[in-house]
C-alpha positions in Angstrom: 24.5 20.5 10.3 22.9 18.1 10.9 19.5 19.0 10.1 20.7 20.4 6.9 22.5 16.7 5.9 19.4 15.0 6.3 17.1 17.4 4.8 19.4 17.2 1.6 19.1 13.6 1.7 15.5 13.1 1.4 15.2 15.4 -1.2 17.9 14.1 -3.2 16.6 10.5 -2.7 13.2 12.1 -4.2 14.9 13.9 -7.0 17.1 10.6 -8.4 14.1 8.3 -7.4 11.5 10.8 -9.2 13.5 11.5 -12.5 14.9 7.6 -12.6 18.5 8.8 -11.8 18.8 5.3 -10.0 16.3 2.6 -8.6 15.2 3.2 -5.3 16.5 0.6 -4.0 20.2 1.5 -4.8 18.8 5.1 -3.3 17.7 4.2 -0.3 20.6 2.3 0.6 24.1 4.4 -0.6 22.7 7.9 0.0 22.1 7.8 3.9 25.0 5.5 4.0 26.8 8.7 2.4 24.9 10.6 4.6 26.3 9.1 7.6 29.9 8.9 6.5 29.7 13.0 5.7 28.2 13.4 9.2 30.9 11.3 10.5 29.2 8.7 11.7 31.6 6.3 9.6 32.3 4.5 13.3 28.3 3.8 14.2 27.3 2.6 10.5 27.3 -1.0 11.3 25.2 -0.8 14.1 22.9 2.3 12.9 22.1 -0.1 9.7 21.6 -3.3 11.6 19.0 -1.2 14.3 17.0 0.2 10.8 17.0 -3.3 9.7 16.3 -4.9 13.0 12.8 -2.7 12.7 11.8 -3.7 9.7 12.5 -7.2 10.0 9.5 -8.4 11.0 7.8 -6.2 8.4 9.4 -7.5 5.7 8.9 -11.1 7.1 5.1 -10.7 7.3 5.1 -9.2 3.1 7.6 -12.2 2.0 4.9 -15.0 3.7 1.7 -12.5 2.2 3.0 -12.1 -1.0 3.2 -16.2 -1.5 -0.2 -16.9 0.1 -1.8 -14.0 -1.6 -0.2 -15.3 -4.7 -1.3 -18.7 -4.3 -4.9 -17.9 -3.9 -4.8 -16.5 -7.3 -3.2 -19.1 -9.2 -6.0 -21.3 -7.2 -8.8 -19.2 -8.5 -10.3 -17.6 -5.3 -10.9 -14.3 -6.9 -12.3 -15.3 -10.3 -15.9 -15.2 -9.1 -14.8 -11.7 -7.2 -13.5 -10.8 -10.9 -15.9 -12.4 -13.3 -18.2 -10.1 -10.8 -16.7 -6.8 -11.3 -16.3 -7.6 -14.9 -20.2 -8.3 -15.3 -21.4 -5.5 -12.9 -18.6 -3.1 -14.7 -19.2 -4.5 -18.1 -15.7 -3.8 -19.2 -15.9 0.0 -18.5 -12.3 1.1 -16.9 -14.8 4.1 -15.0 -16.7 1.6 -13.1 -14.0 -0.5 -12.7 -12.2 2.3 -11.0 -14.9 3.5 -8.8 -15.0 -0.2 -7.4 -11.4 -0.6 -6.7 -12.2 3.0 -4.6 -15.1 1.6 -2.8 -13.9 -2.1 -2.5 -10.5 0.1 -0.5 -12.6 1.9 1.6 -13.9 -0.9 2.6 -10.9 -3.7 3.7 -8.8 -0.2 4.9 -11.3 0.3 8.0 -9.6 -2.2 9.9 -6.3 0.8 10.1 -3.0 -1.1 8.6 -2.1 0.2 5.2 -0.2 -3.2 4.4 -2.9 -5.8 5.0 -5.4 -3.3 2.4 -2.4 -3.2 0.0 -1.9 -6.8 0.0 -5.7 -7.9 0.0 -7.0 -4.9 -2.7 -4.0 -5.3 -5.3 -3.7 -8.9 -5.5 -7.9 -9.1 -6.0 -8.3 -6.4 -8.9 -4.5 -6.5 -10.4 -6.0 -9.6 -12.4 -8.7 -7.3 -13.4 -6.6 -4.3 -14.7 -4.6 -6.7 -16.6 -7.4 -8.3 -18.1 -8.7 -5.0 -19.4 -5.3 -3.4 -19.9 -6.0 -0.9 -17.7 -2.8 1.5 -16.4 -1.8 -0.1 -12.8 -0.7 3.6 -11.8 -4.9 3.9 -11.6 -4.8 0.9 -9.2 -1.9 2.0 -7.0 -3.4 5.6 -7.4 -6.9 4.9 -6.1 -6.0 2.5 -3.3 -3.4 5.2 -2.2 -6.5 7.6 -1.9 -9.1 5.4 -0.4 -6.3 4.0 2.2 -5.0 7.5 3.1 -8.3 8.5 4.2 -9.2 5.4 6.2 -5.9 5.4 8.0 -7.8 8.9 9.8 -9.6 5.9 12.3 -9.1 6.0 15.8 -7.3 2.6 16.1 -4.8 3.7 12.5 -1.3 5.0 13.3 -1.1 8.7 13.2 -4.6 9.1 15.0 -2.9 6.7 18.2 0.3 8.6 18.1 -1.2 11.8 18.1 -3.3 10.9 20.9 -0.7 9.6 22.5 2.0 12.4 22.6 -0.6 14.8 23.5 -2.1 13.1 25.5 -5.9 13.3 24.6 -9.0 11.0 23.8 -10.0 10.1 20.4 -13.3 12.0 21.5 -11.0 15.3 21.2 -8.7 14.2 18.3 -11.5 12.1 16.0 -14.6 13.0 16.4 -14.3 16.6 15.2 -12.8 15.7 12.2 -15.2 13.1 11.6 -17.3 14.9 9.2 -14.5 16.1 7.3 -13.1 12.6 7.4 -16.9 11.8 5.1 -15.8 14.6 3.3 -12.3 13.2 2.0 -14.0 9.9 1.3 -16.7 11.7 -0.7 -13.8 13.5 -2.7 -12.3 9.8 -3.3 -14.9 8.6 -4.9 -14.8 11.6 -7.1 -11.6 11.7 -8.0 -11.6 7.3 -8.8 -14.6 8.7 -11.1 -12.7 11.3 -12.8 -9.2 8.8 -12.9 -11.5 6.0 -14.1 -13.1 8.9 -17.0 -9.6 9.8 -18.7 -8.4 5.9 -18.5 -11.9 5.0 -19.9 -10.9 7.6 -22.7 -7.2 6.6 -23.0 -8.5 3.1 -23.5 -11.0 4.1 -26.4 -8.2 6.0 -28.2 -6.2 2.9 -28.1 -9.1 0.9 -29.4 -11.6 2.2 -31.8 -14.1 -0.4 -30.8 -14.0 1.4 -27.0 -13.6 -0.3 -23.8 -16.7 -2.9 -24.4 -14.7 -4.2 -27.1 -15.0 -8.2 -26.7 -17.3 -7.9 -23.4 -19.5 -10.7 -24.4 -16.6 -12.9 -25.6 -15.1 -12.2 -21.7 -18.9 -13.2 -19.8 -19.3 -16.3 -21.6 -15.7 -17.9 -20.8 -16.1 -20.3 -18.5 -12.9 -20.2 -16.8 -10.6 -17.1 -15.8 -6.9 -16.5 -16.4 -5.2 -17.5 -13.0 -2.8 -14.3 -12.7 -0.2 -13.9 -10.4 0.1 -9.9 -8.3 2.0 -8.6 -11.2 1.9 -10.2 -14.4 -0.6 -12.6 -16.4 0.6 -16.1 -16.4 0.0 -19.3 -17.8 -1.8 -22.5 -16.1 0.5 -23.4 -13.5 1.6 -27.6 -13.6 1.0 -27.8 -9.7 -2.4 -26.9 -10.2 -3.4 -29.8 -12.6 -4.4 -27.7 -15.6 -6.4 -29.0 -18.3 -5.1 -26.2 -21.0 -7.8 -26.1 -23.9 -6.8 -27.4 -27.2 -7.7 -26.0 -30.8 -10.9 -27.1 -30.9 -11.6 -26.1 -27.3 -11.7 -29.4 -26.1 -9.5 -30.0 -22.7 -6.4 -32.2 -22.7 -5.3 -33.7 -19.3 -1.7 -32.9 -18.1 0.7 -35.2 -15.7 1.5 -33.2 -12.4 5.1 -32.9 -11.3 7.0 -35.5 -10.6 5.0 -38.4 -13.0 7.8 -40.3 -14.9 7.7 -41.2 -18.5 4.5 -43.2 -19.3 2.4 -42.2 -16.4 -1.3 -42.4 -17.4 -2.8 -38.8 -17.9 -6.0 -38.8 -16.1 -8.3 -35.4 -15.9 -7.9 -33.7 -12.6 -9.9 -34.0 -9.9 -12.9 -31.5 -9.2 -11.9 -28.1 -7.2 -14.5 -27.1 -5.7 -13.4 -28.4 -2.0 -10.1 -26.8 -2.1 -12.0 -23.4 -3.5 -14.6 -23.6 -0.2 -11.1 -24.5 2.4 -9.0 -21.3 0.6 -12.2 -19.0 1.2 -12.6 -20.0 4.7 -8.9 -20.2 5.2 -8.4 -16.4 3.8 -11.7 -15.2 5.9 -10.0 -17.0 8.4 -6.5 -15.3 8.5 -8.1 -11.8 8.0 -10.1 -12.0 10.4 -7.4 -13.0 12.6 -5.5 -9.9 11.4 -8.1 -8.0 12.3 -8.4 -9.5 15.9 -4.6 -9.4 16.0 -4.9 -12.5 17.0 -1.1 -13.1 16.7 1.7 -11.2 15.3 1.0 -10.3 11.8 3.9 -12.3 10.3 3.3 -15.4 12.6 0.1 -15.4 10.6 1.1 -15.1 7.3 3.8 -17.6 7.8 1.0 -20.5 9.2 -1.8 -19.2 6.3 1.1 -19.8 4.1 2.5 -23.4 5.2 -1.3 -24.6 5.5 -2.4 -23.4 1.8 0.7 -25.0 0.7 0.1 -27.7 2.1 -3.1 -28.3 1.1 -3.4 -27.1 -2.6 0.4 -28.5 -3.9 0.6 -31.6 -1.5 3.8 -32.8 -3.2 7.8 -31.7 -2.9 7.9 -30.7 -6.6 4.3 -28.3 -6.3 6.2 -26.5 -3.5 8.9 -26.2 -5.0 7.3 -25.1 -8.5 5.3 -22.4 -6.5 8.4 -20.7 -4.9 9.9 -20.7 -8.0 7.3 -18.9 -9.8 7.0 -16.5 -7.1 10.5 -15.3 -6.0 10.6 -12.6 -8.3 8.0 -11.2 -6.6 8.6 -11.6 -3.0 12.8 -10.7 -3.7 11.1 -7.2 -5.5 9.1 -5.9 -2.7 11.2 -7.5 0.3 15.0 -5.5 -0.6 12.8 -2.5 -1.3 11.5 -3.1 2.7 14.8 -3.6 4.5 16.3 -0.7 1.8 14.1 1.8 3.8 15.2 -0.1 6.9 18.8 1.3 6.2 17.2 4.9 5.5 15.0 5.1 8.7 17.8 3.3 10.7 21.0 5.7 10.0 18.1 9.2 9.7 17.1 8.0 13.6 20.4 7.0 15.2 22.6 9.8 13.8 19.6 12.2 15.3 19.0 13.5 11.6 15.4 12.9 12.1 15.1 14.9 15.5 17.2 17.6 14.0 14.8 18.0 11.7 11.9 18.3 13.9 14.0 21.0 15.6 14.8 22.7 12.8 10.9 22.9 11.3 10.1 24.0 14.2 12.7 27.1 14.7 11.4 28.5 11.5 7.4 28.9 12.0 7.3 32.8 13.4 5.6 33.8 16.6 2.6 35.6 15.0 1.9 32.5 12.9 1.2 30.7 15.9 -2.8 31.8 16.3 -3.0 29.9 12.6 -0.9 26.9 13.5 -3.6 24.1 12.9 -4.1 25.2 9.1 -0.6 25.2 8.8 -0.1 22.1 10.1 -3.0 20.8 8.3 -1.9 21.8 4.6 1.6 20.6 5.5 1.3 17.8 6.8 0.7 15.7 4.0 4.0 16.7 1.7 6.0 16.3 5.1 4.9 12.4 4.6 7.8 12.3 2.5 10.6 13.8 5.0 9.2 12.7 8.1 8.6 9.2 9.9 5.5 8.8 12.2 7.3 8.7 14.9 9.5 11.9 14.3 6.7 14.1 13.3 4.0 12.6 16.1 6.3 12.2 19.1 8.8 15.0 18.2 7.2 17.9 15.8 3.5 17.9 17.2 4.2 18.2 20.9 6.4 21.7 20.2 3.7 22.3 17.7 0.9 22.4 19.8 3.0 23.6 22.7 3.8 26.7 20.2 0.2 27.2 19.7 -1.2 27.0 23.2 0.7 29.8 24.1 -1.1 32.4 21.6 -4.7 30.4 22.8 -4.9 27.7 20.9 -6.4 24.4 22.3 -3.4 21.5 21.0 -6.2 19.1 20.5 -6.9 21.2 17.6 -3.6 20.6 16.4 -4.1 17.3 16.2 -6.8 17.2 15.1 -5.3 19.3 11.6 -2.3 17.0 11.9 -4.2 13.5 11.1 -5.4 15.4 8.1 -2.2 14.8 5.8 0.5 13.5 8.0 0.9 10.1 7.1 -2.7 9.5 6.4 -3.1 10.7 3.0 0.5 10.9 2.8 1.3 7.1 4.4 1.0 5.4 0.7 3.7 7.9 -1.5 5.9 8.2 1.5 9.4 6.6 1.3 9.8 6.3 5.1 7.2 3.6 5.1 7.6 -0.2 4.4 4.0 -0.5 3.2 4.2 1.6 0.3 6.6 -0.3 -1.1 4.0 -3.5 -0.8 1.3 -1.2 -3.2 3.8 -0.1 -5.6 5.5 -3.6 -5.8 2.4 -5.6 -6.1 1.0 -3.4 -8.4 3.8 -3.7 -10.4 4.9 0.6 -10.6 7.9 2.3 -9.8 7.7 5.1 -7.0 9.1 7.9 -8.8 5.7 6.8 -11.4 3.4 6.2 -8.4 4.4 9.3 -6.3 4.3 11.5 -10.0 1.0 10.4 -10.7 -0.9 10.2 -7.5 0.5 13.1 -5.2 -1.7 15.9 -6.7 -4.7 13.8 -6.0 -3.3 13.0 -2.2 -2.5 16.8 -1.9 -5.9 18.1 -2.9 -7.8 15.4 -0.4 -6.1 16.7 2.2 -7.1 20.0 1.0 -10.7 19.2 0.9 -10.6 17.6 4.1 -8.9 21.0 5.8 -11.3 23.3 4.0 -14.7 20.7 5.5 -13.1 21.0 9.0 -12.7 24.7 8.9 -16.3 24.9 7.9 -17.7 22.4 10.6 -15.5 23.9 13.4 -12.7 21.0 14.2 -10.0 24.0 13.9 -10.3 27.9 13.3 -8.6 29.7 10.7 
């Protein structure tokens, strides 16, 4: 029964998310909330909804504090020289420009947690898809693939828990797959070249003059559009902007808070608050990195300090929350919504129903081929399963299953970090991170998960058909 309930809730939360029946925020919160009352858990819904969002909490602390610094740093200009960059090296061609948002998310996911690539890869190249009106779905698309990968390291989620319920080394769990692990990231590369080809082409249809249309015009500006993480926006008061006039000379502004008659004097040169917001940022990641602190405890100090710092007055402060709340209200709800999903799916049991449930139906004679079919399904059970459920309460009966007709479980874990919640983590409801890429890049899920899964689906395919052919797992 109860198995069955939740089982029918993901998949209806999928189906109205998916076809735009409802926002996913209404979704997430009345269906397991319906879910619970059918089960009869009308009694415990208080408290199973407080525990989910208990969870969360410090999750969607950490995005609320990220989501302002990050947004800060771009109305202050640190990524116009990583921008002006990519524009020059990519000339305006969407292909390159997709590629580089593949390698540049390889790159920041190595240190294993999906939300600090999301936050640091989006709100550095969004500016840049804007600027060439390049689809965002391509953004969140690619960084989905490049981060799925990566989060295959030792030290990322799934690899840990699946270590840990088994009770293994990463030298039995990693280091196998390791070559197929090149593989996938080969086969993300390729597909960012193939996405970046048919937006390339989508852009030339839309404008005859191609892609390179206006490149020169965009190198020789001297100054780039300060954006925020999901739409282009004008020169922001707090910053003392000296918007160009007609005849491109600049005009000085009065900052917030100058009464009638105050003299308008140009701002003052930049450059020392550009130098303290790049070491302040290498700073905090590196920090993240080092864990260092709790992940929110950071973002809340790198966020006080930047404030500080680059709007010294009441009324910058003030102007800069304002400007940003949209944002931060967007992708926070969507954060403790899931919280009310996971919270009522684990406390009623749903979840470990489930788990026993998958595992009833896999036949005895299967069992010899259990790490391919754990492999191929593990990334699409992303999206019914949490990390926890499927590591610490599918995978031990898994690999107990398969042991007994000769299989070594290591190799069932080693087929499980293939999909589950690696290349699955970034589509998958049950995660708070995903809704910080699709919020930040400014997508639905239903549009994300629509446009992305196929690509997901055939990395892990391409990583399962490398490890059969160097050995991790047989068929």
């Amino acid at each position: 029964m109860l198995a069955a309930l939740g089982f029918a809730t993901i998949a209806v939360l999928l189906l109205v998310t998916m076809t735009k029946r409802a926002s996913v925020l209404v979704a997430l919160i009345l269906l397991p909330v319906l879910a619970a009352l059918i089960g009869g858990f009308a009694g415990d819904l208080g408290e199973l909804i407080l525990g989910g969002l208990s969870k969360v909490a410090p999750t969607g602390i950490m995005i609320a504090f990220a989501v302002l610094y990050f947004s800060l740093m771009v109305d202050a200009g640190l990524f116009d020289p990583l921008i002006r960059g990519l524009l020059r090296v990519a000339r305006g061609d969407p292909l390159r420009i997709t590629v580089a948002t593949a390698v540049l998310t390889l790159c920041v996911a190595l240190d294993g947690d999906g939300a600090s690539t999301f936050l640091i890869t989006v709100s550095a190249l969004l500016p840049v898809y804007q600027r060439l009106g390049m689809n965002p779905l391509v953004l969140s698309g690619v960084v989905c693939l490049g981060a799925g990968v990566m989060n295959m390291v030792p030290w990322g989620g799934p690899t840990v828990r699946a270590m840990a319920a088994l009770k293994l080394d990463s030298s039995e769990v990693f280091t196998p797959v390791l070559p197929a692990m090149g593989v996938g990231v080969a086969w993300v590369l390729v597909a960012s070249y193939l996405l970046g080809r048919r937006e390339r082409n989508r852009l030339a249809a839309l404008s005859p003059q191609g892609p390179d249309a206006g490149k020169g015009e965009r190198d020789d500006r001297k100054t780039t559009a300060a954006t925020t993480v999901t739409t282009t926006t004008e020169p922001e008061p707090s910053r003392h902007a000296t918007p160009a006039t007609a005849d491109g000379e600049h005009q000085a502004v009065r900052a917030p808070g100058d009464g009638p008659g105050a003299v308008r004097v140009p701002p003052l040169p930049r450059t020392w608050l550009n130098v303290f917001n790049l070491l302040l940022t290498v700073t905090l990641v590196v920090c993240l990195i080092q864990e260092v602190m709790p992940l929110p405890v950071l973002f809340v100090l790198g966020f006080a300090v930047a404030a500080l710092v680059n709007h010294p007055s009441w009324e910058q402060q003030q102007a800069l929350l304002d400007k940003h709340a949209k944002n931060v209200v967007l992708v926070t709800t969507m954060i403790f919504a899931a919280g009310v999903l996971t919270g009522i799916l684990s406390g009623t049991r749903m979840l470990d129903e489930m788990a026993e449930a998958l595992v009833s139906v896999v036949p005895d004679s299967f069992g010899s081929h259990m790490p391919v079919a754990v492999a191929v399904s593990g990334m699409p059970l992303s999206l019914v399963f949490t990390p926890d459920a499927y590591y610490f309460g599918v995978l031990p009966v898994l690999a107990e299953t398969a042991q007994g007709f000769g299989t070594d479980p290591a190799e069932v874990a080693r087929a499980a970090i293939l999909g589950q919640m690696t290349t699955g983590f970034p589509l998958s409801p049950l995660t708070a991170s995903t809704f910080i890429l699709v919020g930040m890049s400014g997508v639905s899920l239903g549009e994300h998960q629509r446009f992305i899964f196929r690509w997901a689906f055939a990395t892990t395919l391409v990583m399962t058909a490398a490890a059969l052919l160097t050995g991790a797992f047989p068929l």
